[in-house]
Legacy VTK file of the C-alpha trace (Angstrom):
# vtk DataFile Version 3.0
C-alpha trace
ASCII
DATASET POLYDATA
POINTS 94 float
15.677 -34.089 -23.654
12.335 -33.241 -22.823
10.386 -30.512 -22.819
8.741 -28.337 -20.066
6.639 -25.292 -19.479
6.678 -23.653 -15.626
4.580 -20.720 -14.927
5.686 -19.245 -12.011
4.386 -16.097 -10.036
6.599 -13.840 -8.159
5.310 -10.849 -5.352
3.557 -8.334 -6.817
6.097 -5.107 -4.401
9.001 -6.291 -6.026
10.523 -3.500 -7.863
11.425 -4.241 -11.548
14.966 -4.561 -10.746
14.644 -7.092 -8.506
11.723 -9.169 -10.265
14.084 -8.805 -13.538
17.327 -10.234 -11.529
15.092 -13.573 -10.186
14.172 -13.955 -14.134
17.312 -13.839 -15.119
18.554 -16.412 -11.976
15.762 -19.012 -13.476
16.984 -18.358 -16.670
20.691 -19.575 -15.610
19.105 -22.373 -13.250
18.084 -23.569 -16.568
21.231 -22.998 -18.606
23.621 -24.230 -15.715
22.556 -27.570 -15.712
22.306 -28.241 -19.228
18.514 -27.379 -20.429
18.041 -24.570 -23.000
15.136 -22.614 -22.971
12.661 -22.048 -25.770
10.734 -19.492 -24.960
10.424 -16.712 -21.860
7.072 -14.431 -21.651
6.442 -12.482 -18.641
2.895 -11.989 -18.834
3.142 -9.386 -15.740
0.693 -8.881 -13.039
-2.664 -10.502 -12.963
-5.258 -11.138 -10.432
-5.065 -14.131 -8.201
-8.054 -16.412 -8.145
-7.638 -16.242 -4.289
-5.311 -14.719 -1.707
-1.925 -15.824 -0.929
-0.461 -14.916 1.940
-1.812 -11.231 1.876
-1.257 -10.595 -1.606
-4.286 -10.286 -4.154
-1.821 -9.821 -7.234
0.762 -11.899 -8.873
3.355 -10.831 -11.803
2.923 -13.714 -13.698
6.581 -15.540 -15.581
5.622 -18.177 -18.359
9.141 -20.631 -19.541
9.645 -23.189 -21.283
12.430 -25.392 -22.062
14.125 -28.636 -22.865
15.785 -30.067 -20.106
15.822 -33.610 -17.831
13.989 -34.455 -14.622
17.178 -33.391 -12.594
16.904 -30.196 -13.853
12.976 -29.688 -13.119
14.276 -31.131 -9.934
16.424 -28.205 -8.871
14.580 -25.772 -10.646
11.627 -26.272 -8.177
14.416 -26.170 -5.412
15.548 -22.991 -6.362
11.942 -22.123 -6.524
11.034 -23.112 -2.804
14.014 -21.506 -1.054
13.663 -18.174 -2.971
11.388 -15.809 -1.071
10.216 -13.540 -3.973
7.901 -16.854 -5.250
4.964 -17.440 -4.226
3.977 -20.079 -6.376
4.730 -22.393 -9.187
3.869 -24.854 -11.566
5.886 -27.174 -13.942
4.372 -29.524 -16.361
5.557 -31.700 -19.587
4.433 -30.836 -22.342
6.528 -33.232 -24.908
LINES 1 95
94 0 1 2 3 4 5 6 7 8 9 10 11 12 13 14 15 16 17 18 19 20 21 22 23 24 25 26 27 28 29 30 31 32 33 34 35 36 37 38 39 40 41 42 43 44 45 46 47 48 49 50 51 52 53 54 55 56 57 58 59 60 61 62 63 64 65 66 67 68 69 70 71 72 73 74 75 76 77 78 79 80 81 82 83 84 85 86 87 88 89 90 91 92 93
């Protein structure tokens, strides 16, 4: 297995209920197709370096985990159809 970090960032007017429930879908993403993950740290909101699509802020989701390429693959597909994103970014890191 290798391992992965994604930093994603998620609107900034989603309520904590509803930020908390797309965490926890990630997390399962994750877990459903056989990756475990090593560490979660929702850094929260930050400002954006520039403006996407209206929004100035970002709340901010670090993970990594141990997983294969399938998983990254559908990971980032879950990530693209999901409107509460805004952007993403997976690398390797081992």
């Amino acid at each position: 297995m290798r391992q992965y970090e994604t930093m994603y960032v998620l609107r900034p007017e989603l309520d904590p209920d509803a930020r908390s429930a797309l965490v926890t879908k990630f997390q399962h993403v994750v877990t459903q197709n056989g990756g475990r993950i090593t560490q979660l740290q929702e850094i929260g909101k930050r400002r954006l370096a520039y403006e996407i699509e209206g929004a100035r802020e970002g709340d901010y989701v670090l993970m990594q985990y141990e997983g294969s390429t399938m998983l990254v693959k559908e990971l980032e597909r879950t990530f693209k159809i999901t409107d509460g994103v805004m952007r993403y970014l997976t690398v390797r890191i081992g």
